[in-house]
C-alpha positions in Angstrom: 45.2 -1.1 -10.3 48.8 -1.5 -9.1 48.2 -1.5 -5.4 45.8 -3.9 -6.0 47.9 -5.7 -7.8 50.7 -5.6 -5.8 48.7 -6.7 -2.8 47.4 -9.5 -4.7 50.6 -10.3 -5.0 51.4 -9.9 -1.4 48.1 -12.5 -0.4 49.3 -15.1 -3.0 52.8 -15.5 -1.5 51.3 -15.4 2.2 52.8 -12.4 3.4 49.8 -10.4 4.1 46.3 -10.7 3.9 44.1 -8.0 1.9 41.0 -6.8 4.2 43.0 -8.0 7.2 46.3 -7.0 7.7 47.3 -5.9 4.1 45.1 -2.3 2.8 45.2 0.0 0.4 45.3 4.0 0.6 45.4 3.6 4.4 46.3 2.0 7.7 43.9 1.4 9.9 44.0 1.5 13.7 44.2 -2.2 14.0 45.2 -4.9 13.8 48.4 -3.9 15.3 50.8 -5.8 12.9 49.1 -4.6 9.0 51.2 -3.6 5.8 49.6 -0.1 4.1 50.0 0.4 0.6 50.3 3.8 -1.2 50.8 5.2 -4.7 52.8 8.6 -5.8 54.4 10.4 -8.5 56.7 8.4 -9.7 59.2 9.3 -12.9 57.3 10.4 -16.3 56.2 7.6 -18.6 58.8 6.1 -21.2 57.7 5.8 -24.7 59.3 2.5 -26.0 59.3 1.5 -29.7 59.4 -2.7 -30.3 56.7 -4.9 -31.7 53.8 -2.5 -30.4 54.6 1.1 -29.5 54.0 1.3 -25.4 54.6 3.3 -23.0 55.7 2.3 -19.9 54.5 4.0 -16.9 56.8 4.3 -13.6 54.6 5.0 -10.3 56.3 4.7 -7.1 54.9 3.0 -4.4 55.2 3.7 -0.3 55.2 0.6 1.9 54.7 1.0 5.1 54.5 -1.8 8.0 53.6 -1.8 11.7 54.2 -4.9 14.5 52.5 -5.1 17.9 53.4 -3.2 20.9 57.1 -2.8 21.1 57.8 -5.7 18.9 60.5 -4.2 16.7 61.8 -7.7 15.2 58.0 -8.3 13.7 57.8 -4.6 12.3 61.4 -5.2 10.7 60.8 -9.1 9.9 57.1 -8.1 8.0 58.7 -5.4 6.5 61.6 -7.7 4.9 59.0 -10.6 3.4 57.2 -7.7 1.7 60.4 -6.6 0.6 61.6 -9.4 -0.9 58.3 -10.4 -2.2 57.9 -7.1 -4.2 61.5 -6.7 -5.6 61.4 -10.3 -6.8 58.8 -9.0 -9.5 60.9 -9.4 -13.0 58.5 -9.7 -16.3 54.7 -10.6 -14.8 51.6 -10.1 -15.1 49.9 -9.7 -12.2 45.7 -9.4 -12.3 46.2 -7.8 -15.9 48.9 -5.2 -14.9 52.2 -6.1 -16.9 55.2 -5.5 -14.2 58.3 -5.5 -15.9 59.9 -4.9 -12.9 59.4 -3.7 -9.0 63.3 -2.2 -7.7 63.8 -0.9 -4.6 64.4 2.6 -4.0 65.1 2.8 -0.6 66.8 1.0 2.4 63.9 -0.2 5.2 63.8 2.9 7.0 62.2 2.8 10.7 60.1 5.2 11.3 60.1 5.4 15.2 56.6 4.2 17.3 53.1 5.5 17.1 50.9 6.4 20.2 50.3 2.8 20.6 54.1 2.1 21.0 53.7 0.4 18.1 57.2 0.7 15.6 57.0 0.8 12.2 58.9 0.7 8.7 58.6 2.3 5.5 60.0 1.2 2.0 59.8 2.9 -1.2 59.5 1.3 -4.3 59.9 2.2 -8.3 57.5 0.0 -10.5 57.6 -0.3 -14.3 54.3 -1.3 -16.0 53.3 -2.3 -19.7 50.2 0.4 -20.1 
């Protein structure tokens, strides 16, 4: 639900595309320029007391972009509107997940070229959702 959410997110503000150039869970051989979004363990839930009693859940997610042959500047340029588009996520609800915020918990790290000479970029990111 969070991926999906995220890259609804992502398709809204016109960043990526889902079923194009935007997937989830994997990165396909093409197109050449795509964003791949993963989920992993993240830090243990938070149980919050307030109006309702909720726990907040806190999966991390893995970004990871790739441009077209040897077109760093794309890779790196991708990889900053998804970026900014993620972290800008402050108290909404996004296709019925409740973000209460998306922060950044890496730098943009390049993660060299594939076989393709294709570069690409990772980002890691800490979410906090309303479950």
């Amino acid at each position: 639900m969070i991926l999906e959410a995220l890259a609804d997110k992502l398709t809204t503000a016109s960043v990526a595309t889902v079923g194009v150039n935007l997937f989830i869970g994997l990165m396909p051989n093409s197109p050449d320029a795509c964003v791949a979004l993963y989920e992993y363990a993240g830090a243990p839930p938070l149980e919050v007391l307030r109006d309702n009693d909720a726990t907040l859940e806190r999966p991390s997610v893995q970004v990871m972009v790739r441009a077209g042959r040897n077109d760093y500047p794309a890779a790196q340029t991708l990889m900053v509107n998804v970026r900014d588009c993620l972290t800008g996520i402050t108290d909404e609800t996004i296709s019925n997940v409740r973000f209460l915020r998306v922060n950044q918990n890496s730098s943009i790290n390049h993660i060299g070229t594939d076989d393709n000479d294709r570069p690409g970029f990772t980002l890691s990111l800490q979410t906090v959702v309303e479950r």
